[in-house]
Every structure is written in C-alpha cells, then in structure tokens.
VOBALO-456266 format. One record per residue (C-alpha): residue number from 1; x, y, z. Coordinates in Angstrom, 3 decimals. Layout:
<kedrens>
<kedren NUM <X Y Z>> ...
</kedrens>
This chain:
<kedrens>
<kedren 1 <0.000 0.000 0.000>> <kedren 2 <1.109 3.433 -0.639>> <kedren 3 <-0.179 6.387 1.557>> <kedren 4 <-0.846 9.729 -0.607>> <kedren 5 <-1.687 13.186 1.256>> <kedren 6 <-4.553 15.577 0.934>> <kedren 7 <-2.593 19.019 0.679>> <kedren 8 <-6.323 20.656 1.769>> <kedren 9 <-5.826 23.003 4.602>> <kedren 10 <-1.466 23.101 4.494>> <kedren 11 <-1.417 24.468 0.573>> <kedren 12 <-3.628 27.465 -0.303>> <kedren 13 <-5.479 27.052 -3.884>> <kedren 14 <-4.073 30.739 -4.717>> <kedren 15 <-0.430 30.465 -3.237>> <kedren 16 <0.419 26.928 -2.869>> <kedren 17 <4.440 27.468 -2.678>> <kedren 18 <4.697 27.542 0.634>> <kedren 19 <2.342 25.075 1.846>> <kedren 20 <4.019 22.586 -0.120>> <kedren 21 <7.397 23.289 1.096>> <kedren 22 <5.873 21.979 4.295>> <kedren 23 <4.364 19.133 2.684>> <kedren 24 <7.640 18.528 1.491>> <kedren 25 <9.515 18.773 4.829>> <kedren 26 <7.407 16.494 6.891>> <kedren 27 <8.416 13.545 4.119>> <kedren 28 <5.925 13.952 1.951>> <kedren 29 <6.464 13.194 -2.168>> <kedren 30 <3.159 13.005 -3.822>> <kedren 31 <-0.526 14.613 -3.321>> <kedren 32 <-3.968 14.616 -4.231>> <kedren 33 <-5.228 16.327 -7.304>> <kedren 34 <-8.579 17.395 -5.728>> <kedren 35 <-10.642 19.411 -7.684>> <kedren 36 <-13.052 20.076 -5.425>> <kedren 37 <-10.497 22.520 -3.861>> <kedren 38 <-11.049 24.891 -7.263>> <kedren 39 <-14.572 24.038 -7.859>> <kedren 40 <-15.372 24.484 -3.917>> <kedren 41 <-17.538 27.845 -4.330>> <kedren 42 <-19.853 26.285 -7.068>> <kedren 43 <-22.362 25.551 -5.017>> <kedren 44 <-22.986 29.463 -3.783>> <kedren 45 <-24.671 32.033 -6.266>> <kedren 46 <-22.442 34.082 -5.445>> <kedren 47 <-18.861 32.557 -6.346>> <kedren 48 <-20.263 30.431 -8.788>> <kedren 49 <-19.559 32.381 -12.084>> <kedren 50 <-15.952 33.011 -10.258>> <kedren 51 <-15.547 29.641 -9.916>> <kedren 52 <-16.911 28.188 -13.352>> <kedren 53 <-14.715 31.001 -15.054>> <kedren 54 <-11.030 30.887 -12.799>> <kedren 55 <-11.330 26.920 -11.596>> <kedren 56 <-8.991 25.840 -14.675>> <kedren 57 <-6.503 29.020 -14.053>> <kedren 58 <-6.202 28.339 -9.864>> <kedren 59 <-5.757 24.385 -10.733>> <kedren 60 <-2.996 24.864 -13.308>> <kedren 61 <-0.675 27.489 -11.099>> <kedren 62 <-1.164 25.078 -8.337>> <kedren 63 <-0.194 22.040 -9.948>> <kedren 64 <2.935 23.769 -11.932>> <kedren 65 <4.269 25.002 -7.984>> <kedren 66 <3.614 20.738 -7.083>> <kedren 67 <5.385 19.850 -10.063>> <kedren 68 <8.149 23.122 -9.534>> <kedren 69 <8.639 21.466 -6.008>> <kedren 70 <9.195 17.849 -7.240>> <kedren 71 <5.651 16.640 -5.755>> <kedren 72 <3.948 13.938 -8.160>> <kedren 73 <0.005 13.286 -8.096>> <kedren 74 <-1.194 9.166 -9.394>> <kedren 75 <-5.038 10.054 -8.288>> <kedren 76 <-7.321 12.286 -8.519>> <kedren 77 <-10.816 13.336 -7.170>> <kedren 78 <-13.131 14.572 -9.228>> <kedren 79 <-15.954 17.400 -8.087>> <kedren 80 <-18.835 16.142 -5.995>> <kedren 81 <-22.139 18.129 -5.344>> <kedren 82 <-24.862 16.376 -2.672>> <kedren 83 <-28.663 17.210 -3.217>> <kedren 84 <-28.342 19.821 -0.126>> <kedren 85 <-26.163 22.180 -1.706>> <kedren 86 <-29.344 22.827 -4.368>> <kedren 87 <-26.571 23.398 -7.863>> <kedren 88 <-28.616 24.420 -10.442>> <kedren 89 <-28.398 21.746 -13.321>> <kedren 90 <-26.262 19.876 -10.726>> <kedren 91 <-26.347 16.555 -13.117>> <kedren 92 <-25.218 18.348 -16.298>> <kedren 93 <-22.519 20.687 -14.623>> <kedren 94 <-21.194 17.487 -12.775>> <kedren 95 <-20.974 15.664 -15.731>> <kedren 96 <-19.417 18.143 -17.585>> <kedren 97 <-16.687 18.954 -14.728>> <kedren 98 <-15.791 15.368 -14.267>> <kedren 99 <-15.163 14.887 -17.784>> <kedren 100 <-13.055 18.104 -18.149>> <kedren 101 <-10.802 16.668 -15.013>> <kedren 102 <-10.796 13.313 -16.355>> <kedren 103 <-8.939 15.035 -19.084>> <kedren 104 <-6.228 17.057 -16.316>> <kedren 105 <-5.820 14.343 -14.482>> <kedren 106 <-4.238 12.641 -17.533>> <kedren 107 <-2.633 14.997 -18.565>> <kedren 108 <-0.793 15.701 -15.173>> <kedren 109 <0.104 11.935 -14.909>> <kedren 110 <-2.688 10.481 -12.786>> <kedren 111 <-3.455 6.690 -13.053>> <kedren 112 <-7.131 7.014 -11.362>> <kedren 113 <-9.861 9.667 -10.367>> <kedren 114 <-12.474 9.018 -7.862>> <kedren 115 <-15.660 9.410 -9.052>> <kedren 116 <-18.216 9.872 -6.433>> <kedren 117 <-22.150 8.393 -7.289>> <kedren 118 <-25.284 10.124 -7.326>> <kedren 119 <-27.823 9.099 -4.725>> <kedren 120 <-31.333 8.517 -6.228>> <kedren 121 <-34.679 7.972 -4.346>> <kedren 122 <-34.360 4.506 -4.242>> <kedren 123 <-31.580 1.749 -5.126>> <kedren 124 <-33.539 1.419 -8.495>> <kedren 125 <-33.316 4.390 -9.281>> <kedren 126 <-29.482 5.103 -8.147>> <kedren 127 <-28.243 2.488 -10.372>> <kedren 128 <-29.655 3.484 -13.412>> <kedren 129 <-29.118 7.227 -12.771>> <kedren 130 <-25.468 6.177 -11.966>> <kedren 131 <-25.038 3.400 -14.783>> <kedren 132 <-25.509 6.195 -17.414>> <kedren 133 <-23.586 8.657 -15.833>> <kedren 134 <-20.107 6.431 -15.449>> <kedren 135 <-20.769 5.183 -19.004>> <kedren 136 <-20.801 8.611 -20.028>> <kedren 137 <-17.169 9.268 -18.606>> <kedren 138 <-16.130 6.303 -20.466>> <kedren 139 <-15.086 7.705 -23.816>> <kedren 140 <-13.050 10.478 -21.605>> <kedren 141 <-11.330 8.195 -19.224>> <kedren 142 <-10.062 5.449 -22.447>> <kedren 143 <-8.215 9.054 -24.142>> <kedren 144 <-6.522 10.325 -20.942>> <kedren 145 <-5.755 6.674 -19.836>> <kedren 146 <-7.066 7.009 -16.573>> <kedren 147 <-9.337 4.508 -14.360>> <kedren 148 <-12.171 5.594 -12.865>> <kedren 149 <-12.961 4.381 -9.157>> <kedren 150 <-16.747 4.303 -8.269>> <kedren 151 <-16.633 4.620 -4.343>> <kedren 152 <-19.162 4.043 -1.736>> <kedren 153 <-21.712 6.385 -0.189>> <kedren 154 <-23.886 7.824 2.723>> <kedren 155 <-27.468 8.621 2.856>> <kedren 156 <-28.242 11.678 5.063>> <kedren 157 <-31.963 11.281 6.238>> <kedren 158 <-32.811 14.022 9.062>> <kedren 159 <-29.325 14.404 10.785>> <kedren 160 <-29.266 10.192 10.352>> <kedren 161 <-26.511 8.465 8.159>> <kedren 162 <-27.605 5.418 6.324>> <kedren 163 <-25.787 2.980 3.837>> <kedren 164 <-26.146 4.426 0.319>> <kedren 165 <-25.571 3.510 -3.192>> <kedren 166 <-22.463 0.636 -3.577>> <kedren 167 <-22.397 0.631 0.706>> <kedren 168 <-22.786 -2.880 0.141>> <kedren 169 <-20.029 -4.956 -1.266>> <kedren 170 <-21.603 -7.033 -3.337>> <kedren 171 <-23.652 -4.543 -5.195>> <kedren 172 <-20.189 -2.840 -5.347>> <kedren 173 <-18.555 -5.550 -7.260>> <kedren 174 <-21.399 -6.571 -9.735>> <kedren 175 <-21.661 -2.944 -10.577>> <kedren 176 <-17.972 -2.292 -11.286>> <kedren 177 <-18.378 -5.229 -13.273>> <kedren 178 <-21.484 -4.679 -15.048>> <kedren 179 <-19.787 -1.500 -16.358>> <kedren 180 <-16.676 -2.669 -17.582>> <kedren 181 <-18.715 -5.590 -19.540>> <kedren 182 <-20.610 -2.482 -21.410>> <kedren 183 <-17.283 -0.495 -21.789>> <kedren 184 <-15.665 -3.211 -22.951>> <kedren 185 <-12.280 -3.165 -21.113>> <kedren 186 <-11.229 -2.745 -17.514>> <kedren 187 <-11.958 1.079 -17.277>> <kedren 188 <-13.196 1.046 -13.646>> <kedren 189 <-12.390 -0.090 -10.387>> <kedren 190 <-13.204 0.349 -6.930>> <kedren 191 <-12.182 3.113 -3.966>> <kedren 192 <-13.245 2.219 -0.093>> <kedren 193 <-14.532 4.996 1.644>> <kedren 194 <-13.803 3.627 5.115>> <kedren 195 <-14.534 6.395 7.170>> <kedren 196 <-18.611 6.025 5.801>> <kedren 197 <-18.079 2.366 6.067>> <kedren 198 <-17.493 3.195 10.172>> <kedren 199 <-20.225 5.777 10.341>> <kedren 200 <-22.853 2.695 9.484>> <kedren 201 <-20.659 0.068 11.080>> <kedren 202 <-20.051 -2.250 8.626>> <kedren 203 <-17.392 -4.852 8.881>> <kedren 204 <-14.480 -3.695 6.792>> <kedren 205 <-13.097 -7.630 6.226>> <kedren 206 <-15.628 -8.406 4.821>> <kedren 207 <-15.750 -5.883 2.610>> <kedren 208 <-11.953 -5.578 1.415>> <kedren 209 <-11.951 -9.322 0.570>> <kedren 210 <-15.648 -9.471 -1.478>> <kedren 211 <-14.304 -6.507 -3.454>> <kedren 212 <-10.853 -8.693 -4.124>> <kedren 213 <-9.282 -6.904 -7.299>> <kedren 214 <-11.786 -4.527 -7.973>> <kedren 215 <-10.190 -2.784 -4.931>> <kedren 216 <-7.855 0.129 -6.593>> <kedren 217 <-8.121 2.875 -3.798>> <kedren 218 <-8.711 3.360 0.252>> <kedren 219 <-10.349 6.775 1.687>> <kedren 220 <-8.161 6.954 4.631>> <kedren 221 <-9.696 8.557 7.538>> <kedren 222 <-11.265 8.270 10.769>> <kedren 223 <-14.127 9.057 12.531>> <kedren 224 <-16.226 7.970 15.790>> <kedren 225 <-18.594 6.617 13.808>> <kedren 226 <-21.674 9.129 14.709>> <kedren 227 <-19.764 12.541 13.482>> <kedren 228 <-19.120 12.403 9.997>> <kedren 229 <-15.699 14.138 10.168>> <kedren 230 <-12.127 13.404 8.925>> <kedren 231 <-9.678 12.795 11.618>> <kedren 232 <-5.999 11.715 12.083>> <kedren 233 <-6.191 8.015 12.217>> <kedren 234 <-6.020 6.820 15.490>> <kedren 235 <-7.468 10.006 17.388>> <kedren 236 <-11.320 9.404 17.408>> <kedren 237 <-10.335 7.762 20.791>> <kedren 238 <-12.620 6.567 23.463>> <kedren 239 <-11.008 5.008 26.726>> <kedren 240 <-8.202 2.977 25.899>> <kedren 241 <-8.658 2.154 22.366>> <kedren 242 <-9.766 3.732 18.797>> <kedren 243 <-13.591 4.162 17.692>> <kedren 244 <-12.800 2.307 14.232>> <kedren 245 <-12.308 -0.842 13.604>> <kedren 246 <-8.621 -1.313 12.164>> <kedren 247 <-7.773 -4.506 12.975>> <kedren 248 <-10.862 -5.730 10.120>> <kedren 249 <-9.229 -2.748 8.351>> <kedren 250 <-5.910 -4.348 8.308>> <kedren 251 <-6.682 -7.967 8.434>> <kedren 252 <-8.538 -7.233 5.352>> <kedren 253 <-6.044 -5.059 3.132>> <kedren 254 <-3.371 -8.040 4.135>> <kedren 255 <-5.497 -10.808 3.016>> <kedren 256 <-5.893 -9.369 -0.591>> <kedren 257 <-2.111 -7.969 -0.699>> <kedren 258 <-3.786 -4.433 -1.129>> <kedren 259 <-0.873 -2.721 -2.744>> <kedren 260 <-3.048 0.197 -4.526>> <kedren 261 <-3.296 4.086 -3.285>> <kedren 262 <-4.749 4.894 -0.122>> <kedren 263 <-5.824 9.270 -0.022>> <kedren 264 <-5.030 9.860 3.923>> <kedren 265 <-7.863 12.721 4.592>> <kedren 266 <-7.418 14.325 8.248>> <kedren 267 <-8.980 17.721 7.296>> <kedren 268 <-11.071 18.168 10.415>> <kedren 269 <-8.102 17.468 12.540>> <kedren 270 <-6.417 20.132 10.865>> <kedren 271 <-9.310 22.560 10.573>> <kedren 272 <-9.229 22.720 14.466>> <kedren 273 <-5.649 23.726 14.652>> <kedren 274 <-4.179 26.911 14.745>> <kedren 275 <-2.116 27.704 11.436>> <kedren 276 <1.190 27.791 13.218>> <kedren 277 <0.203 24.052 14.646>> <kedren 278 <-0.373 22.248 10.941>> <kedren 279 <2.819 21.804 10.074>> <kedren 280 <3.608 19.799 13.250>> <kedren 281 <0.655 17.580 12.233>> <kedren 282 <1.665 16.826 8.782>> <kedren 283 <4.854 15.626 10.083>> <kedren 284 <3.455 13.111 12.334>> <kedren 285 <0.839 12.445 9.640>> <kedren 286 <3.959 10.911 7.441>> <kedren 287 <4.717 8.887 10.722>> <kedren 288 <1.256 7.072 10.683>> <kedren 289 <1.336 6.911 6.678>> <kedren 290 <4.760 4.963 7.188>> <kedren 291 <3.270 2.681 10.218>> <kedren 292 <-0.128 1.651 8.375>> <kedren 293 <1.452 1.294 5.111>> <kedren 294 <4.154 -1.274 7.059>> <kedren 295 <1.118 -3.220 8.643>> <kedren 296 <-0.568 -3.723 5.532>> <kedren 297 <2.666 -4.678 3.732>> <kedren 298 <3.015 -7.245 6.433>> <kedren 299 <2.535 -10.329 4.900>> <kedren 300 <3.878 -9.606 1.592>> <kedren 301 <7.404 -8.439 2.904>> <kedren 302 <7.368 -11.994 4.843>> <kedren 303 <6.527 -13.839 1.251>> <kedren 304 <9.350 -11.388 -0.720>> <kedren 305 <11.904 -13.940 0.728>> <kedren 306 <12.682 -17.548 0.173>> <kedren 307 <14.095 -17.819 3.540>> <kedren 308 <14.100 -16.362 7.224>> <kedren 309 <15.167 -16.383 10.255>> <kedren 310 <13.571 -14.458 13.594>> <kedren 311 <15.148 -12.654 16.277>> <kedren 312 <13.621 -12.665 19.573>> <kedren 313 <12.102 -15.682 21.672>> <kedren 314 <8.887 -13.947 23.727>> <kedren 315 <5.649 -12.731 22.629>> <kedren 316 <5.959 -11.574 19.171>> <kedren 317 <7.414 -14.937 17.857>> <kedren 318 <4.671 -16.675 19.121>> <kedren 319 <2.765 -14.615 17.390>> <kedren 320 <4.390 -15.238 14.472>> <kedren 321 <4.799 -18.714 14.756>> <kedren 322 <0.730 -19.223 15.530>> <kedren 323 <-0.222 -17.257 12.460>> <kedren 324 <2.433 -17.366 10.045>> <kedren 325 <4.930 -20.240 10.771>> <kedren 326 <3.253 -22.879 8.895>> <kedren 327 <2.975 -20.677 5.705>> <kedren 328 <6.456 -18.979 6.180>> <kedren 329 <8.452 -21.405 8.327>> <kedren 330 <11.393 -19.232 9.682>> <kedren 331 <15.222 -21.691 10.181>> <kedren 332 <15.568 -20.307 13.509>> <kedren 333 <15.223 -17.864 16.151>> <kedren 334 <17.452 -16.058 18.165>> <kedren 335 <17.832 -14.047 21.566>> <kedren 336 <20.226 -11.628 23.336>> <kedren 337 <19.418 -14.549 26.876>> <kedren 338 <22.254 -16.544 26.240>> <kedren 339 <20.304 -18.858 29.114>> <kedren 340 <18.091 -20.042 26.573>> <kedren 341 <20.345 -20.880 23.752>> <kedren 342 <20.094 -24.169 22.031>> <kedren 343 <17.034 -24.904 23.785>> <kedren 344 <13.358 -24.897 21.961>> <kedren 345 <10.464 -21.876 21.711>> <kedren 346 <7.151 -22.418 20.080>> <kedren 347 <9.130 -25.241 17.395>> <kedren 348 <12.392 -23.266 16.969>> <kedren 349 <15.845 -23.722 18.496>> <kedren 350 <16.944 -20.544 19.991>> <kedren 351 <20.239 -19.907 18.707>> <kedren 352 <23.456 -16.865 19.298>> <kedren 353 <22.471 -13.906 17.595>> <kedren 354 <26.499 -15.081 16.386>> <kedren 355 <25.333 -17.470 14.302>> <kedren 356 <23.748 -14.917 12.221>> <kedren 357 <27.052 -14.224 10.518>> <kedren 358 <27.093 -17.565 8.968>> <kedren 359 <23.281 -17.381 6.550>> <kedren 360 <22.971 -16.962 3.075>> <kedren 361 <23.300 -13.378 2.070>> <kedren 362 <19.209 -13.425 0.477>> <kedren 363 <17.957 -14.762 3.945>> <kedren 364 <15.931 -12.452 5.803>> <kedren 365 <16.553 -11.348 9.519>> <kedren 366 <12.720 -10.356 10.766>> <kedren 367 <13.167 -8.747 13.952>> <kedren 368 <10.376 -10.067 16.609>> <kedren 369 <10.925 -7.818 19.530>> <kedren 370 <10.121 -4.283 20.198>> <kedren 371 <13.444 -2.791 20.635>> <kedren 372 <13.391 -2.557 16.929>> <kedren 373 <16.587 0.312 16.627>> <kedren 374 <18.323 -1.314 19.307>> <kedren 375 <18.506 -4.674 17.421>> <kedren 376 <18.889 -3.270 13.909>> <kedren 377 <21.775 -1.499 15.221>> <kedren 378 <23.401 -4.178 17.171>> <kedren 379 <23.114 -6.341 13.852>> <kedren 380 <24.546 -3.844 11.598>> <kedren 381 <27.219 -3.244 14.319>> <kedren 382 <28.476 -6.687 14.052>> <kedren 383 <28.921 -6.825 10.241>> <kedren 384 <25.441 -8.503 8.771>> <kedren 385 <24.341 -7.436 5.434>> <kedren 386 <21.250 -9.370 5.406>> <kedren 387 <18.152 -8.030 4.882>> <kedren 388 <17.055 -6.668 8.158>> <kedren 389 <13.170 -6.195 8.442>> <kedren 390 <10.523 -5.350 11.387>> <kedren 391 <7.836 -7.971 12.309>> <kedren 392 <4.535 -6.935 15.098>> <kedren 393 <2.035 -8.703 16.387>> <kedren 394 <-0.492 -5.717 16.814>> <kedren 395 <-2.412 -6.604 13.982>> <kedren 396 <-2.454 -10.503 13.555>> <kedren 397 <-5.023 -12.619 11.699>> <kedren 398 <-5.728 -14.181 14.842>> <kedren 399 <-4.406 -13.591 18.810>> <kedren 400 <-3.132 -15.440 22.033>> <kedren 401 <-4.804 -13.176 24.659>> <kedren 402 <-2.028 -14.800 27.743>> <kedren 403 <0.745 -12.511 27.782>> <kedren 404 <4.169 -14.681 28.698>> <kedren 405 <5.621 -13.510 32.029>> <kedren 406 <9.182 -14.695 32.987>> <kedren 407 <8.236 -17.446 34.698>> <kedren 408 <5.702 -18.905 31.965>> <kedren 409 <8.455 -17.815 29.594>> <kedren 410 <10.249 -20.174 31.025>> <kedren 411 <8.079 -23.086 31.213>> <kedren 412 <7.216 -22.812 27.208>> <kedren 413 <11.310 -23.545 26.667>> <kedren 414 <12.231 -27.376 26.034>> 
</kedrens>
C-alpha cells in the first residue's frame, strides 16, 4: 500500500508554494489532485460564475508550484455536489466537470480519479441514474488513460446516516463489473470509503476481501462513527482504544495484498488547529502513513523472501509462529538470553544472535521484539548485510490473549 496526502488546509489554492514546502519537509512526495479545492464555491450564487470562469486558471498554477517542487500526483478526485447544496443543473454541470478533469488528471500523470455516485430515491433508481452517468465518462477516461474508481456512499436522512448507493459490497462488485462488460475493457475499479463504512458500522473484512481486485483505492480517515468528520487516524479515541475498527481494516487489506493508493484525509483534525500548529501535524501524519502502510505490507514483505530467520524468543514470535509459521516457516530464532540458547520456543531452536554471521546473504533477519533500533543497530554493528526487516504482532489474523511472564516464559522452553 502506498499512503498519498490531501494538501487541503497546508497548501492554499491561490499560493500553494509555501504550503508545499511543508508538505515537502514532513516527508511527503506526492498529493492529491482534488478538484473540489477549485470548484469548492460552485455551489454558492455568489462565487459560482468566479468559480466556473477561474477553476482551470487556480488548478494549473497550483499544480505547476507541485510539479516546480518535485511533488507527483497518481489520483485524482473529481468534483462532488450532494442534493443539499441545491446546484442548479447539478447533473449536467457534474458531468461536464468530471469529464473536463478526467482530461487534467491525464494529462498531469494520474493513473485514477475518484468518481463519487449520485444518490437517487431509491436503489432502483441510483443504479440506473449512476449506470448512465459512469458510461458517459467512459469515452473520456479510455483518451486520458485514466481509471475511474466508483466509491461508496452515505445517505443523510434528518441528521441520520444510512448505507447508500455501492455501501454494500456485493452490489459494489457486480456494478464495477457490469460496467466494464458495457465499456468493454477494464476502465473502472473500486475506492473504499472507510470512514462512511465506520459511520454505518459495517465490517471492513468483509468488505476488502468481497471486493478482491476490484479494490484500486482506500479513503483513509477516521471518525467515531456518529460525526461524519475526517480525523488523524487513530485520534477518534474513546477510553483505551480507537472508535474504528482497524484490525478488520488491516486484516482485510493483508489478506488481498492491497498494494493500490490509499488518499489519507485528516482535514477536520487540521481545521481545528491553529495555522502555526499544521505543520507539526503533517509531520506526524507521514509517521502514521509509514506505520499503516508497514502493517498492511506485512505479509507480503514476509513472502518477498525464500528464507528467514527471527530474532527474539517472547511474545511476538509466538505470534508469528501461531499465524504465520506454517505458511512462512522461519530456520531459527534467536535471543540476546544466552540462558536459553540451544534450547526450543514455540518449534524453533533458539540460537546466538552469532550465528547470524554464517546465513545466506538473500535470507531475511525479521526482527520479533520491540526494541526494533536497538537490534537493527546491534546487527549492523556486528557486520550482517542481510536483509534486516521489522515484524509486530499488533495486527495478527488471529491472537493469544495470555501474555508470557518470565516465569511462563520459562516453562514454554524445552
């Protein structure tokens, strides 16, 4: 999986340069190509002939400072208008937009745009409406060579969020289908909203692994699940733990090797900041881009290698060993407790962290121990060149719930 960055609320529409320095700074290499933050206004009679007249002129200058600053863009979201904001013509100007950015988006190098539905009166209704209107894109997308992602959506009745047109995954899939059958190659795919999968509490496993392949793109976000807001993942807390459901998140993206684009959209964390504070969190927004991106990868970084070995004899190679030793059978592990060496853990034989020296050069050394620096360090210190990668257990396909203590620690070792 790779993590890209809404620039919305760090890079102004109108003077973008130095926003994206920041962006730049906190680690940051690609963005969004929103064009809802040009077409924003549309909705108001009053900015509306602004808008429909500058939209192409504010998108361009900002996207020549992205490019002047080395910052690429691979997706794209098209403009999106809900029945509430009351656009004149809303349909037809939609249509029209979308196929105009269809066209940018190519031409600034993106490989998708996400294409958000209309919501009709009834399901009936909202599939035909919405058949029509991606076939109509079609002819656009096939010239600019870009894939267009139908993604999920939320009903607003009163105040109350309900599931709304392709909130279910099967209707998802069988309608991504049904349209590339009429266009006649693979011109659309799928994006997960997951925040409006939370707000209606849907199980997110399920849903990654019925949408399989047709799975190009991730809305990255989080919420509580009753406010329909964008947060930081990780801070709709509520006690000790999160108020969205990442571990069928992550379980999920891992089971169908979900290596696509994932649009990380924190907007109403940063809308409550002060200006001064953003730039703090965008930096530790590249932090949790870099963790999630490494839990998803999981999996596949264990199956990039023929062979392995583990360091570390407690908790986390357990883990390992319960949900992945069959599959990827390490040769050993080994520990630091020179008490326990030569003796057996969970089917292994704990051996010197010296014998290390002696593997192949392609074997892999997956650290299995929290002390993560300390270890890589200590094995670069004595001369490996192995591969050197990070295994955790906070996100397994399945859990012990007994922590080992010393003493049980001990009793586990043949």
């Amino acid at each position: 999986m790779n993590i890209v960055c809404s620039a919305g609320g760090i890079a102004e529409v109108k003077r973008p340069r130095n926003g994206f320095n920041k962006f730049r700074q906190a680690g940051f290499d690609e963005i969004v190509l929103d064009f809802n933050m040009f077409t924003g206004g549309i909705a108001s009679p009053k900015k509306r002939v602004e808008v429909l007249e500058h939209w192409r002129e504010w998108m361009q200058n900002y996207m020549a400072e992205a490019q002047r600053q080395g910052l690429k863009s691979r997706i794209a979201i098209a403009p999106h208008f809900v029945k509430e904001q009351k656009v004149p013509n809303m349909e037809a100007l939609k249509s029209e937009l979308v196929k105009k950015c269809i066209q940018y988006a190519g031409e600034y190098g993106c490989k998708y745009i996400v294409v958000h539905p209309f919501e009709g009166d009834s399901l009936e209704e909202s599939i035909s409406i919405n058949c029509d209107f991606y076939l109509s894109l079609a002819e656009s997308a096939q010239k600019a060579d870009v894939t267009i992602l139908v993604v999920n959506s939320l009903r607003n009745l009163n105040g109350h969020f309900l599931r709304g047109f392709c909130s279910d995954s099967v209707q998802a899939v069988t309608f991504v289908n049904g349209l590339n059958k009429k266009a006649g190659s693979e011109i659309f795919g799928f994006c997960l909203d997951v925040g409006a999968c939370n707000m209606v509490g849907q199980n997110m496993y399920d849903f990654v692994t019925t949408l399989g392949n047709c799975l190009k793109s991730l809305y990255l976000y989080e919420n509580d699940g009753i406010h329909y807001n964008r947060i930081m993942p990780f801070f709709a807390a509520n006690g000790a733990g999160s108020q969205f459901d990442w571990l069928n998140l992550i379980r999920g993206l891992r089971a169908v090797r979900f290596d696509g684009l994932a649009i990380m959209d924190f907007s109403t964390s940063l809308a409550s900041l002060s200006q001064l504070l953003r730039p703090s969190m965008l930096e530790f927004a590249h932090k949790v881009a870099k963790y999630l991106e490494w839990q998803v990868d999981m999996e596949a970084t264990l199956d990039k290698y023929s062979s392995r070995v583990l360091f570390g004899a407690g908790n986390m190679c357990r883990a390992y060993m319960k949900c992945y030793g069959e599959k990827y059978p390490p040769l050993y592990t080994c520990d630091n407790n020179s008490s326990v060496w030569g003796n057996e853990f969970c089917g292994l034989i704990i051996h010197n962290p010296e014998d290390l020296k002696s593997l192949p050069i392609d074997c892999a050394i997956f650290i299995c121990n929290s002390y993560y620096d300390e270890i890589e360090q200590q094995l670069k210190d004595m001369g490996i060149k192995n591969p050197i990668e990070r295994f955790n257990d906070e996100f397994m396909p399945s859990f012990h719930f007994t922590r080992l203590e010393s003493d049980a620690w001990k009793g586990q070792v043949k």
